[in-house]
PAZAPA-4460 file (N, C-alpha, C; in steps of 0.05 Angstrom, whole numbers, plus 32768, in hexadecimal, padded with zeros to 4 digits):
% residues 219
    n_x    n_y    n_z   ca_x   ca_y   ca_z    c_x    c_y    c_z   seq   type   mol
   82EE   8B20   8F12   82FE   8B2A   8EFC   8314   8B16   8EF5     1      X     A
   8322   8B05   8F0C   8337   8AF5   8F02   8326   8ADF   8EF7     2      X     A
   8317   8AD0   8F00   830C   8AB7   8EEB   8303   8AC6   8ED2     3      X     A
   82FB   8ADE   8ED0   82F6   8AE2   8EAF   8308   8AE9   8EA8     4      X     A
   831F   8AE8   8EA5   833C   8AEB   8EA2   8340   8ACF   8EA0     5      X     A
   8345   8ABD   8EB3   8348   8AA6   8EA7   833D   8AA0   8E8F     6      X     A
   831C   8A9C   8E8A   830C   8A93   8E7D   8315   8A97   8E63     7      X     A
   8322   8AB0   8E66   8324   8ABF   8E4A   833F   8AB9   8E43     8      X     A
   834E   8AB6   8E4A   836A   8AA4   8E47   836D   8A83   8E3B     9      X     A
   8360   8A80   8E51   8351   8A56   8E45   833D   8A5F   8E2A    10      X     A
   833E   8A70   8E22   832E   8A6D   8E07   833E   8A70   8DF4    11      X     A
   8359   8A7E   8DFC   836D   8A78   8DE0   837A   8A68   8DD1    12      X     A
   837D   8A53   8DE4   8386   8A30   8DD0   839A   8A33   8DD0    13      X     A
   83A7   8A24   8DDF   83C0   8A0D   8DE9   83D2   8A07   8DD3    14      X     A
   83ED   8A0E   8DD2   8400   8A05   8DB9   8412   89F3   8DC1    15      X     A
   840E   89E6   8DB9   841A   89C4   8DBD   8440   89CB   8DC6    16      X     A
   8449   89C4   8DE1   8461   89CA   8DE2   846A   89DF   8DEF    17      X     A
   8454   89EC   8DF5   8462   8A06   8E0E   8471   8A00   8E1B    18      X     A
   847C   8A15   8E28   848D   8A16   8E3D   8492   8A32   8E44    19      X     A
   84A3   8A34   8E5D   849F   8A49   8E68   849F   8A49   8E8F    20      X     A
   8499   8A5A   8E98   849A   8A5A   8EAE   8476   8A60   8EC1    21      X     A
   8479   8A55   8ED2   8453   8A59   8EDB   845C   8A6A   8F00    22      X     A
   8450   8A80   8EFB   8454   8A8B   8F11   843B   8A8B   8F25    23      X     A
   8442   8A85   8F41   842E   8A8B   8F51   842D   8A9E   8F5B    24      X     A
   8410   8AA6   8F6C   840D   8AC1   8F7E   83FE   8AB9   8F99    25      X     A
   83F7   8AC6   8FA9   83EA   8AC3   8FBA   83C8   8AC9   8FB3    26      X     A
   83C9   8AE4   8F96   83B2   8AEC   8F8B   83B9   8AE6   8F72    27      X     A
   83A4   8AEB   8F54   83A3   8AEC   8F3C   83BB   8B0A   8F3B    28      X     A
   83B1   8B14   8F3D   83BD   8B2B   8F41   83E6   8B32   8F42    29      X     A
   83E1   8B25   8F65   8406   8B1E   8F68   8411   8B08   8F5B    30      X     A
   83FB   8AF3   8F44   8405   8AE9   8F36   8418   8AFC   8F1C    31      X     A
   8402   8B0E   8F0F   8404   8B15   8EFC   8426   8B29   8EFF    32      X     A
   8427   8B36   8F14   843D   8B46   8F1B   844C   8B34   8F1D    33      X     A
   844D   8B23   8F31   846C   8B0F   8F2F   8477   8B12   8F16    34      X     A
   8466   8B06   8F03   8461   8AF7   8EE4   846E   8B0F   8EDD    35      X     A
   846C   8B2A   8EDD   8470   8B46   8ECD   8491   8B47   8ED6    36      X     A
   8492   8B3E   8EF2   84AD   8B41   8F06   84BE   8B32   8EF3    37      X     A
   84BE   8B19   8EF0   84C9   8B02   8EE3   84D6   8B13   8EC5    38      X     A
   84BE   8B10   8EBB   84C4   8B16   8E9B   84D7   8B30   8E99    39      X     A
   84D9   8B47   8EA9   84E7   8B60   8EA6   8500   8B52   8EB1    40      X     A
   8507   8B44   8EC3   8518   8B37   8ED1   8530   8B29   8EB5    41      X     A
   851F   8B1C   8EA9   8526   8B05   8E9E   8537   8B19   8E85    42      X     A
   8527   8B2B   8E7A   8532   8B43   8E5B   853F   8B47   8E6A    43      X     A
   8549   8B59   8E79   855E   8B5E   8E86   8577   8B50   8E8A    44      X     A
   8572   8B35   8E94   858A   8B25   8E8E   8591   8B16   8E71    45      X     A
   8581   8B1F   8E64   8587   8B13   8E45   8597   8B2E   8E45    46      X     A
   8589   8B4A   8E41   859F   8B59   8E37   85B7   8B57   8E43    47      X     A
   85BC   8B56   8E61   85D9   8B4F   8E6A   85E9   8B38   8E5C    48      X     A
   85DD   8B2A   8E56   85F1   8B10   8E47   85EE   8B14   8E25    49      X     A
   85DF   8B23   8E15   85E2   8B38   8E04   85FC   8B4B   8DF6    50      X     A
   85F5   8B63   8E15   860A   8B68   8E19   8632   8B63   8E1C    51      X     A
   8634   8B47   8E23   864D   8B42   8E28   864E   8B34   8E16    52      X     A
   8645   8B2E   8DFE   864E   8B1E   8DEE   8643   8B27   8DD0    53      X     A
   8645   8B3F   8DC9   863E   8B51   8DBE   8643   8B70   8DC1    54      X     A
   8641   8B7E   8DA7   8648   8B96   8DB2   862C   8BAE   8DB6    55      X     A
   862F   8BC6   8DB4   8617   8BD0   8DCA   85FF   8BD6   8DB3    56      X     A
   860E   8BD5   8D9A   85FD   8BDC   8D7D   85F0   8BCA   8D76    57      X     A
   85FE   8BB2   8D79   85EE   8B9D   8D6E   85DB   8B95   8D8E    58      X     A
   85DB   8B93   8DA3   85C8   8B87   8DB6   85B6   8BA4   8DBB    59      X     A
   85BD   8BBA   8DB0   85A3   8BD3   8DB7   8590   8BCC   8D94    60      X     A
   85A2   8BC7   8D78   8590   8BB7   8D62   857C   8B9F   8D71    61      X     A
   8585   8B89   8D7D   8574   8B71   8D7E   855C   8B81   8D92    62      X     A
   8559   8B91   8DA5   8552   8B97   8DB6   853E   8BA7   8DA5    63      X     A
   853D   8BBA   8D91   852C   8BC6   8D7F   8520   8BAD   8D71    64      X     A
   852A   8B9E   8D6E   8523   8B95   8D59   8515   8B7F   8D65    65      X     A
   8514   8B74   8D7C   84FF   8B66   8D91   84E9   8B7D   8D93    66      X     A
   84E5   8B8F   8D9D   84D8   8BA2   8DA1   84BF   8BA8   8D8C    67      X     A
   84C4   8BA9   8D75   84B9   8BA7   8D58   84AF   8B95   8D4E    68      X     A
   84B0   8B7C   8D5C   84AB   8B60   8D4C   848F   8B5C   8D58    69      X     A
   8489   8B3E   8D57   8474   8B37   8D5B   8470   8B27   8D75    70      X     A
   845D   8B2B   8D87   8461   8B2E   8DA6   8462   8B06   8DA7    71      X     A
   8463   8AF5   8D8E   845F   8AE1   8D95   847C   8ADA   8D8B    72      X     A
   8485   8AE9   8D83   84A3   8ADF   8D77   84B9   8AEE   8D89    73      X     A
   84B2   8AF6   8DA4   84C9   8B06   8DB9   84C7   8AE5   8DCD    74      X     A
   84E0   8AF1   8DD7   84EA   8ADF   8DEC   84DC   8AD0   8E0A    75      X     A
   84D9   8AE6   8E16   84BE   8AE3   8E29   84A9   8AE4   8E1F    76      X     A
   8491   8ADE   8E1F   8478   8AE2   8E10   845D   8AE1   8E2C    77      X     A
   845C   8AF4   8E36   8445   8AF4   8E4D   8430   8AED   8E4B    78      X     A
   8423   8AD0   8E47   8409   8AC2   8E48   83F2   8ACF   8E5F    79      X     A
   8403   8AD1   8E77   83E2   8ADA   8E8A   83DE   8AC3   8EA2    80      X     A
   83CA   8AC8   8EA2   83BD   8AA9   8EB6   83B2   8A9B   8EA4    81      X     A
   83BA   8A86   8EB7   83B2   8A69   8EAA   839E   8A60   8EC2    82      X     A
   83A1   8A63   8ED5   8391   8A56   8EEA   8389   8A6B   8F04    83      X     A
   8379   8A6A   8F15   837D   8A7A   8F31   839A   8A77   8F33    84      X     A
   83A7   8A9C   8F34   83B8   8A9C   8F4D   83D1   8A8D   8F3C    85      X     A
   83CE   8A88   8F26   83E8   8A77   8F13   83E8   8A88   8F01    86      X     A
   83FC   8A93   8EF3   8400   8A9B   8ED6   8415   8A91   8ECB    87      X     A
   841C   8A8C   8EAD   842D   8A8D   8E9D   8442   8A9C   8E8D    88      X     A
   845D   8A97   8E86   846B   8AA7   8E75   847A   8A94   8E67    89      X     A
   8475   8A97   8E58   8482   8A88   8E3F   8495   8A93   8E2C    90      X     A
   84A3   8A7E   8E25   84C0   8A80   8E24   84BC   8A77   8E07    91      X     A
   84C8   8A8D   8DF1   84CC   8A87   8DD4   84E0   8A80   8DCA    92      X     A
   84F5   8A77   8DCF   850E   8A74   8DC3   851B   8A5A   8DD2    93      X     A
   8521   8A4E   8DB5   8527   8A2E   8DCB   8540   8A31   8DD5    94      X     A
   8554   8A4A   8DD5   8567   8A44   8DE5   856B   8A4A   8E05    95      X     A
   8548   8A54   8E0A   8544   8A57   8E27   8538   8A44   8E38    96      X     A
   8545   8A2F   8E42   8539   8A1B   8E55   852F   8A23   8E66    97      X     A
   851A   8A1C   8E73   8510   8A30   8E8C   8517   8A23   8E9E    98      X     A
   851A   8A08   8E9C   8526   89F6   8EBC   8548   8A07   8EBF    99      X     A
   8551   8A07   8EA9   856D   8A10   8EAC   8572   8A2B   8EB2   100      X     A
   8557   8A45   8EAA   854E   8A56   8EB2   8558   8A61   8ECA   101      X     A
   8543   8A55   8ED5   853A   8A45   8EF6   854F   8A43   8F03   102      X     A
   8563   8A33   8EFB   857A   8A2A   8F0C   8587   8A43   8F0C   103      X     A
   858F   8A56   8EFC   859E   8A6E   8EF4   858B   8A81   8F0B   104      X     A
   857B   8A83   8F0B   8575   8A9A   8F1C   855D   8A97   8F34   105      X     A
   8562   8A7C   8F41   855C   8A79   8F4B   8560   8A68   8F67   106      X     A
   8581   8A50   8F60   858E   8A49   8F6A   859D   8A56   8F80   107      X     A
   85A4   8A4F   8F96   85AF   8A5D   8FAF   85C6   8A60   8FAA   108      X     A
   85D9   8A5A   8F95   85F1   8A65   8F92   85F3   8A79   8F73   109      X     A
   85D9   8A85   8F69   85D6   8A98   8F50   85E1   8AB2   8F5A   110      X     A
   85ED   8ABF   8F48   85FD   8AD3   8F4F   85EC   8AEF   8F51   111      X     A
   85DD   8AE9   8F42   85C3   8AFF   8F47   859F   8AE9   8F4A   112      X     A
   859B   8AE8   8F59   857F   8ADB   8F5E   856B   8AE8   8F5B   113      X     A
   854F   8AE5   8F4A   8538   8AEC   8F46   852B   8AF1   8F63   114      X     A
   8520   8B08   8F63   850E   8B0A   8F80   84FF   8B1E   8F7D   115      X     A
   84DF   8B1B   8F85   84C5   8B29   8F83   84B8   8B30   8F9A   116      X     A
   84AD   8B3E   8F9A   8494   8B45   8FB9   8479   8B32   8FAC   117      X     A
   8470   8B32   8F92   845B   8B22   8F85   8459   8B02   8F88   118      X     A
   846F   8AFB   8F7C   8471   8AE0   8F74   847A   8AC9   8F83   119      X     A
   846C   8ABC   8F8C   8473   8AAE   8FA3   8485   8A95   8F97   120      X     A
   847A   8A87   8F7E   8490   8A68   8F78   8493   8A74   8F56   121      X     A
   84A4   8A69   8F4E   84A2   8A5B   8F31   84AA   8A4C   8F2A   122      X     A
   849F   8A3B   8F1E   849E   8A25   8F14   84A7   8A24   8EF8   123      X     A
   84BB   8A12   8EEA   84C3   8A13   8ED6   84B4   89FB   8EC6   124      X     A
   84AA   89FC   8EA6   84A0   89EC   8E99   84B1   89E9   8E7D   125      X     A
   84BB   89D4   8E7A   84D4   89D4   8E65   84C6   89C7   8E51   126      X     A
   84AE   89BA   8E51   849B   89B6   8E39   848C   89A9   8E42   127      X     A
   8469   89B5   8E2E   845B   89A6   8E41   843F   89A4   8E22   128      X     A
   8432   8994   8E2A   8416   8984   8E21   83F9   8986   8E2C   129      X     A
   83E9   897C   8E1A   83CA   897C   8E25   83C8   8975   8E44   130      X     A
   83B9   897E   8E50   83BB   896D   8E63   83A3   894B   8E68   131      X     A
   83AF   893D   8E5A   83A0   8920   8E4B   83B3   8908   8E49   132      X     A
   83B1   88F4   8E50   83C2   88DA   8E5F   83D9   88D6   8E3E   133      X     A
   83CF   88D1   8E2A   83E1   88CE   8E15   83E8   88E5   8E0C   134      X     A
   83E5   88FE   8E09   83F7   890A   8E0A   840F   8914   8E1B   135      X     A
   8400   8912   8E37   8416   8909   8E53   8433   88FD   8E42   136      X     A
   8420   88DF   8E41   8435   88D2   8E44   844E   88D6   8E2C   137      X     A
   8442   88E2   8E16   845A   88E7   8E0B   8473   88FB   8E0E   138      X     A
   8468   8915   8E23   846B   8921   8E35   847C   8922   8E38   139      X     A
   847D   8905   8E53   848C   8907   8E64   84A2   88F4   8E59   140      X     A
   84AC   88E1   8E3A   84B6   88D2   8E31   84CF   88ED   8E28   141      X     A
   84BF   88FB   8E17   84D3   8912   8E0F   84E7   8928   8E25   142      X     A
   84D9   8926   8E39   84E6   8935   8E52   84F3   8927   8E5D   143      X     A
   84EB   890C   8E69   84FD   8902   8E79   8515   88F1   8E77   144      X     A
   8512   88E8   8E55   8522   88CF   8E56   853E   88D2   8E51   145      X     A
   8542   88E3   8E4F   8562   88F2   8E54   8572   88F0   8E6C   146      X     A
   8561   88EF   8E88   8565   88EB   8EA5   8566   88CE   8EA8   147      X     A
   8560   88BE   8E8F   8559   88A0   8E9E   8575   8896   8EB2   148      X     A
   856E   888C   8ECD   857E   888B   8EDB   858A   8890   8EF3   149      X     A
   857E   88AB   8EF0   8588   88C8   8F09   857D   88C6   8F15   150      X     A
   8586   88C3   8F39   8577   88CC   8F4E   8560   88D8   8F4F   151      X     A
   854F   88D8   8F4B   8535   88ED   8F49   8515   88EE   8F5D   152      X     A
   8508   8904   8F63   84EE   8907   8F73   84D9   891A   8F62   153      X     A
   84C5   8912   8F67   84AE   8926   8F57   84A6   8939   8F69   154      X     A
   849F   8954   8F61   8490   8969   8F6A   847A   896C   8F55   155      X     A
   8462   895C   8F65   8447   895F   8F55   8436   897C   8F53   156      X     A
   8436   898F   8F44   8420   89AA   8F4C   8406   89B6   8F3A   157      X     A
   83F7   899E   8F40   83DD   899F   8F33   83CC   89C7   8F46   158      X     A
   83C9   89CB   8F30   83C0   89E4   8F34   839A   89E3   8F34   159      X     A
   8390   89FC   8F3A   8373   89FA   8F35   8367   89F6   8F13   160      X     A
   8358   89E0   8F12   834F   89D3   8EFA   835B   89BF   8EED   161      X     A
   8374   89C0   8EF8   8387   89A5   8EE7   837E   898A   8EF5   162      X     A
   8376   8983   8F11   836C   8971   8F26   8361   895F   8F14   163      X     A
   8356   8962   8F03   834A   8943   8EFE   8355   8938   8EE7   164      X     A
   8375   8943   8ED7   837E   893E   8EBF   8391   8924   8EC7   165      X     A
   83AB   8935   8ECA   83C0   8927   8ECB   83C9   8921   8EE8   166      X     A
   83BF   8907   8EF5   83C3   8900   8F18   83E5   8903   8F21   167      X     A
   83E1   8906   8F34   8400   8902   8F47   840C   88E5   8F3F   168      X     A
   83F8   88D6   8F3C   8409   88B5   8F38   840C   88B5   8F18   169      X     A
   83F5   88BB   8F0B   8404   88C3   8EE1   8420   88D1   8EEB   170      X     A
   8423   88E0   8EEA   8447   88F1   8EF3   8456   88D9   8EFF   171      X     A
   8444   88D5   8F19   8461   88BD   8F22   8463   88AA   8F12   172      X     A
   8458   8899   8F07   8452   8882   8EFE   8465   8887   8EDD   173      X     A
   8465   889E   8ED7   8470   88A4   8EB8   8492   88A4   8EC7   174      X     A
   849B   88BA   8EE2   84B2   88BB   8EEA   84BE   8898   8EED   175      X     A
   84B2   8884   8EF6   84BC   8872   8EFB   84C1   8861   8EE3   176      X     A
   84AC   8863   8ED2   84B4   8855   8EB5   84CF   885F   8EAA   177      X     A
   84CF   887A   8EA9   84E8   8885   8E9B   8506   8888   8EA1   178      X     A
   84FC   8891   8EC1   8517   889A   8ECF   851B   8878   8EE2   179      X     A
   8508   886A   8EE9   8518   8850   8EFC   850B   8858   8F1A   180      X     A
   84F8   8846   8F1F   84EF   883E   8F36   8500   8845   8F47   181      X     A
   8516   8831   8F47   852C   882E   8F59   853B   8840   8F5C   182      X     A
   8534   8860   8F4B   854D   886A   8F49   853B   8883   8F5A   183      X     A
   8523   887D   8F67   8514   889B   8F76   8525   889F   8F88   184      X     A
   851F   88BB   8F90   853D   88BD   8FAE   852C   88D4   8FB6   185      X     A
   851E   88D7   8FCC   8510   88E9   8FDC   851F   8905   8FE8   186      X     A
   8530   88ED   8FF4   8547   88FD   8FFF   8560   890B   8FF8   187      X     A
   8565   8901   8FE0   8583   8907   8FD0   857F   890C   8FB0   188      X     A
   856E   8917   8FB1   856C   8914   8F91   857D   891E   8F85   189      X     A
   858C   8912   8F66   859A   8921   8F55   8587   893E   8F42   190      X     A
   856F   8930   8F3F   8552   8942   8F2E   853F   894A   8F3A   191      X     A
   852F   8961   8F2C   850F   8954   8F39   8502   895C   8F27   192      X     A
   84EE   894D   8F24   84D9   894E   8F06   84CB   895E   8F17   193      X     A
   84C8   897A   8F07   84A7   8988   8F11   8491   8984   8EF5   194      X     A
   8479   8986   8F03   846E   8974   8EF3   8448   898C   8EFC   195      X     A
   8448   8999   8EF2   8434   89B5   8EEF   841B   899F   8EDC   196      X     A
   83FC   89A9   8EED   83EB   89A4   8EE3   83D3   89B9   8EEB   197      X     A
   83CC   89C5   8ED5   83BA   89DA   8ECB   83A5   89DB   8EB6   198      X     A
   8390   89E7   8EB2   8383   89E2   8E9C   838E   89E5   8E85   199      X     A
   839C   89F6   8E7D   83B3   8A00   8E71   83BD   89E9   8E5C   200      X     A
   83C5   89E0   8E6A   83E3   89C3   8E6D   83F1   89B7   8E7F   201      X     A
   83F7   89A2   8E75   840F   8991   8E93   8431   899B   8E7D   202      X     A
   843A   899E   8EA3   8457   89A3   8E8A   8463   899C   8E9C   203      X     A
   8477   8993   8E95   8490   8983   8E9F   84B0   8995   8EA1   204      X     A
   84BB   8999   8EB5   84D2   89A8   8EB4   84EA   8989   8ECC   205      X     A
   84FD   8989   8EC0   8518   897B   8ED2   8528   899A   8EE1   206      X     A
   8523   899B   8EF8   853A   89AE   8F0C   854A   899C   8F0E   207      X     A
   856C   89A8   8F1E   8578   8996   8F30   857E   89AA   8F40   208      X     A
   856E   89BF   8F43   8565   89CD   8F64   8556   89C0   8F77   209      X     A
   855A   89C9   8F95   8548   89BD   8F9F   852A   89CE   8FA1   210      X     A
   8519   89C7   8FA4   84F8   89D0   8F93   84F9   89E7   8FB6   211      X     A
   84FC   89E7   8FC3   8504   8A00   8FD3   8500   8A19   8FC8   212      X     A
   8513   8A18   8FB0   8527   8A2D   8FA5   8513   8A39   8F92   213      X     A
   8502   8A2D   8F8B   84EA   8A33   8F75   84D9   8A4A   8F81   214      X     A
   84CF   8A4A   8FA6   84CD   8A60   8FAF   84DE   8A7D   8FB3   215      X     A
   84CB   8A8F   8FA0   84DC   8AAB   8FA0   84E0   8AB5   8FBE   216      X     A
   84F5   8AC2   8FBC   84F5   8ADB   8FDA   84F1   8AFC   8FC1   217      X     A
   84E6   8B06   8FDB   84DB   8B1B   8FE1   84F3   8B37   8FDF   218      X     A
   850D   8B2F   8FE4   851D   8B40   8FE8   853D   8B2E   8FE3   219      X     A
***
């Protein structure tokens, strides 16, 4: 039942530029709940920051008025699986970074931290492409070159089916052109490029968490 679920997902066609967050599970299944965990997680803290900067008429209006619209024009937008044991949630509104996301509720000093019994990591994708060497590479020109400079390490996570697209050395080899050979730091990094490969797409997210922190707790 989960590969025809996949199957049937990879048949909808790829929109140039996603992003979003890719949740793991231990099953298709505790994927899909993490994924459900996340997204209720996430409305919830929009309405809190809603809330304080607004009054209760106008953020219970936007809240109808999300509700009513069109499920491709709301904020979270629940894609599904993309791969075994991987799913997606995608993020509609460009003023939601998901690496910055990420850092907000998922960092060891967040004042409220995301946490699931489902979802074991997530992974943030701040924009991503075919998974195919020239579109890679333009990719990773638009993501990274803002960092050129910064301490930085890759976290490569080729998922099931992405294996023969975009290699561990395409990622490194793009990090070193952009960000500086000289500037890798294993041990000290200022960044870290995660760098997601799926049938899906490759997508590219900059943390300056440590990739630790990307694993959910439970409680």
């Amino acid at each position: 039942m989960c590969a025809a679920r996949v199957l049937q997902l990879l048949q909808g066609g790829y929109i140039d530029g996603e992003r979003g967050f890719l949740v793991t599970g231990s099953t298709c299944q505790e994927a899909l709940r993490g994924l459900k965990d996340l997204r209720l997680w996430l409305e919830v803290e929009a309405e809190e920051v809603k809330a304080s900067t607004g009054s209760v008429s106008q953020s219970l209006d936007a809240e109808l008025a999300e509700l009513r619209s069109d499920p491709a024009e709301r904020r979270f937008l629940t894609y599904g699986m993309v791969c075994k044991q991987v799913a997606f949630l995608r993020t509609q509104h460009d003023q939601d970074v998901p690496s910055a996301l990420v850092s907000r509720f998922l960092a060891p000093e967040a004042s409220k931290r995301f946490v699931s019994r489902f979802a074991d990591r997530i992974l943030p994708v701040d924009l991503s492409s075919q998974p195919k060497a020239e579109s890679f590479s333009r990719l990773a020109k638009d993501v990274l070159a803002a960092h050129a400079g910064r301490q930085w390490r890759l976290l490569y996570e080729p998922f099931r089916g992405g294996w023969n697209t975009i290699s561990r050395e395409d990622a490194f080899e793009a990090c070193k052109e952009i960000l500086g050979a000289d500037s890798q730091s294993v041990a000290d990094p200022e960044i870290t490029v995660v760098c997601t490969v799926q049938p899906r797409f490759v997508g590219l997210a900059v943390v300056n968490i440590d990739v630790d922190y990307l694993r959910v707790e439970d409680e």
